[in-house]
C-alpha positions in Angstrom: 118.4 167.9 178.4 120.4 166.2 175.9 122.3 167.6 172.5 122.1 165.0 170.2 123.3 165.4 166.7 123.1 162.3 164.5 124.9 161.0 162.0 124.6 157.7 159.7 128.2 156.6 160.5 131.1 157.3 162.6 134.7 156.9 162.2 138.0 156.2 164.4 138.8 159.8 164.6 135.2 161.3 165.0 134.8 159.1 168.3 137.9 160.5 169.7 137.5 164.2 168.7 133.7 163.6 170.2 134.9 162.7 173.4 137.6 165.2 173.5 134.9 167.8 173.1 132.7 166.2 175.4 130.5 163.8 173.6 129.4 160.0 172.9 128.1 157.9 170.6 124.8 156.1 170.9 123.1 154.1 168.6 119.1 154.6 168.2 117.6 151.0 169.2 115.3 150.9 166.5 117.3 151.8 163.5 120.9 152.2 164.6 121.7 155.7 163.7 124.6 156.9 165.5 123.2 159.6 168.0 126.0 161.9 169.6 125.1 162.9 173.4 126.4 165.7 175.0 124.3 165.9 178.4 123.4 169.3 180.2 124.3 167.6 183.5 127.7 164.8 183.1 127.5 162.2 185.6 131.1 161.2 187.0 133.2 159.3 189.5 135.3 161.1 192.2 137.8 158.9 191.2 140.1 159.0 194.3 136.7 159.1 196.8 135.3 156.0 195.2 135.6 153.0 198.2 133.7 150.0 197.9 130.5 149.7 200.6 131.0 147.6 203.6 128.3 145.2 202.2 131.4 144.5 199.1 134.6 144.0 201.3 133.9 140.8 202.7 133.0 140.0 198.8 135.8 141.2 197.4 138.5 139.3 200.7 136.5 136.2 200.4 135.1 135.7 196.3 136.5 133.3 194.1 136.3 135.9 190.8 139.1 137.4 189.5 139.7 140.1 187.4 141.6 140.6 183.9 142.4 143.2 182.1 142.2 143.5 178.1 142.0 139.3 178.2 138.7 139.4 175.8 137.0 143.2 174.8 135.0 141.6 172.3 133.5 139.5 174.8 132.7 142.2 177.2 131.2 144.3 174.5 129.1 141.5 173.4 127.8 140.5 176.5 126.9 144.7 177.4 124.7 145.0 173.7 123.1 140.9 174.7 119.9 143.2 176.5 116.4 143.5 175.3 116.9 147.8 175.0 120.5 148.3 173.7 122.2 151.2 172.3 125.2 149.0 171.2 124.6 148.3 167.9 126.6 145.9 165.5 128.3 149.5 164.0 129.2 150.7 167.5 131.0 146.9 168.3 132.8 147.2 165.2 134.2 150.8 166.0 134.9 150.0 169.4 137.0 146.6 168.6 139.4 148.8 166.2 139.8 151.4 169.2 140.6 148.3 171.3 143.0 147.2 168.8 144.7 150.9 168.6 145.1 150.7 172.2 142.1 153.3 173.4 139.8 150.8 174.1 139.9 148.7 177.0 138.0 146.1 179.0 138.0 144.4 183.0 137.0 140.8 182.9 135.5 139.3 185.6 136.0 135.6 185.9 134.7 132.5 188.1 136.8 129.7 186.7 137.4 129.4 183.1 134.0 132.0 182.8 133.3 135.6 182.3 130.5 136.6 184.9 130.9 140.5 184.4 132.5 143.2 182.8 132.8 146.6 181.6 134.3 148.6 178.8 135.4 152.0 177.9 137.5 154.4 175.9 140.9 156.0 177.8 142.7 159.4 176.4 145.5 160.2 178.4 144.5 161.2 181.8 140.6 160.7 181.2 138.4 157.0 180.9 135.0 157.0 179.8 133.1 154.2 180.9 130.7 152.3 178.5 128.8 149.9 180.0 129.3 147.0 182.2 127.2 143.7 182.6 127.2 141.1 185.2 125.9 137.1 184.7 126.9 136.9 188.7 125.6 138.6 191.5 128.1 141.3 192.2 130.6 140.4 189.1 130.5 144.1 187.4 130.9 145.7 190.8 133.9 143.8 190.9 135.0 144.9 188.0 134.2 148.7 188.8 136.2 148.4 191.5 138.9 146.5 189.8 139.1 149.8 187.6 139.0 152.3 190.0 142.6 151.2 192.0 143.9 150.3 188.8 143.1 154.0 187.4 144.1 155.5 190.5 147.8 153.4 190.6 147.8 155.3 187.1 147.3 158.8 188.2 143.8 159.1 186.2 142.0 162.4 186.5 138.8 161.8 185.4 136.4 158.2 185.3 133.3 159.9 183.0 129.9 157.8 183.9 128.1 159.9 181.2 124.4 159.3 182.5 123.4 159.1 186.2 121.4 155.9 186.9 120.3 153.9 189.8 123.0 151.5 189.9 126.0 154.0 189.1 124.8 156.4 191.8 124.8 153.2 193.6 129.0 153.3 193.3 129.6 156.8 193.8 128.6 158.8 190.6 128.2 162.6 191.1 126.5 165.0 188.3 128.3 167.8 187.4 127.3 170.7 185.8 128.4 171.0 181.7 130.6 173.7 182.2 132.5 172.2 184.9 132.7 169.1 183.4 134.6 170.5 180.3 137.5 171.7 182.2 137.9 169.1 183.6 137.8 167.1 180.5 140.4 169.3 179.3 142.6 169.3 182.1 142.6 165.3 181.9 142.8 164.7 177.7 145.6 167.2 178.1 147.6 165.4 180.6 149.8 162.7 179.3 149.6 159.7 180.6 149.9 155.5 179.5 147.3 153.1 180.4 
């Protein structure tokens, strides 16, 4: 089960005292309240256990993409809210650019050429990064960029990579559900635990 408490707006600091307490924002698809989650069951990524599948290696040696870093968020959040059922509402775009600009925001680009085939953002407090969403134009592009993240939160020490929702795909790369409980100290441990992007 879910907590959900809504609210008709959202500010810089109530998205970063949510996710210090161990919730996200969601917009309702059909009228764009702002839903906070808080989930019984928190899916997450054993960060320093996550290894891409044989099936990806040879991808990854061989594939002409590359991967950026902060080059366009904007771009990456538009393309995760261009689906027909979206949470990512014009308000949630617009919070999540000023986190960007702040410096908690951040974004992998996947490129082939001058193009951005995939992608993913999410928010980062100290030790702890809570992945958004991702979206690929390219066959295997946000995997790319998933694993693009995990070595370059692991070269940083990270704690926690918080999935927030188990699905079929992020199961797919190595998400885990953890129990609420457990989940929080964690959480603490990592928000509490100074550290740079």
């Amino acid at each position: 089960m879910k907590n959900i408490v809504a609210n008709q707006s959202i500010t810089i600091i109530d998205v970063l005292n949510a996710y210090c307490e161990g919730f996200f924002p969601m917009a309702d698809e059909e009228n764009g309240e702002i839903l906070w989650y808080s989930p019984a069951e928190r899916a997450i990524f054993p960060l320093f256990h996550i290894k891409p599948p044989k099936s990806l290696r040879k991808t990854l040696k061989t594939t002409e993409m590359k991967c950026t870093i902060n080059r366009n968020f904007e771009a990456v959040i538009r393309f995760c809210s261009n689906r027909n059922s979206t949470w990512i509402s014009d308000e949630i775009i617009e919070i999540y650019c000023h986190l960007h600009k702040l410096g908690f925001a951040h974004s992998v680009e996947t490129w082939l050429n001058d193009d951005i085939v995939g992608g993913l953002y999410g928010v980062s407090i100290n030790s702890a990064f809570f992945g958004e969403s991702m979206f690929n134009t390219v066959s295997d592009a946000s995997k790319i960029a998933f694993y693009f993240l995990v070595e370059h939160l692991k070269s940083k020490n990270f704690s926690l990579l918080d999935s927030q929702f188990i699905n079929p795909f992020t199961k797919q790369l190595g998400a885990i559900v953890i129990p609420k409980q457990k989940y929080l100290k964690i959480l603490n441990y990592s928000i509490n635990r100074s550290n740079s992007w």
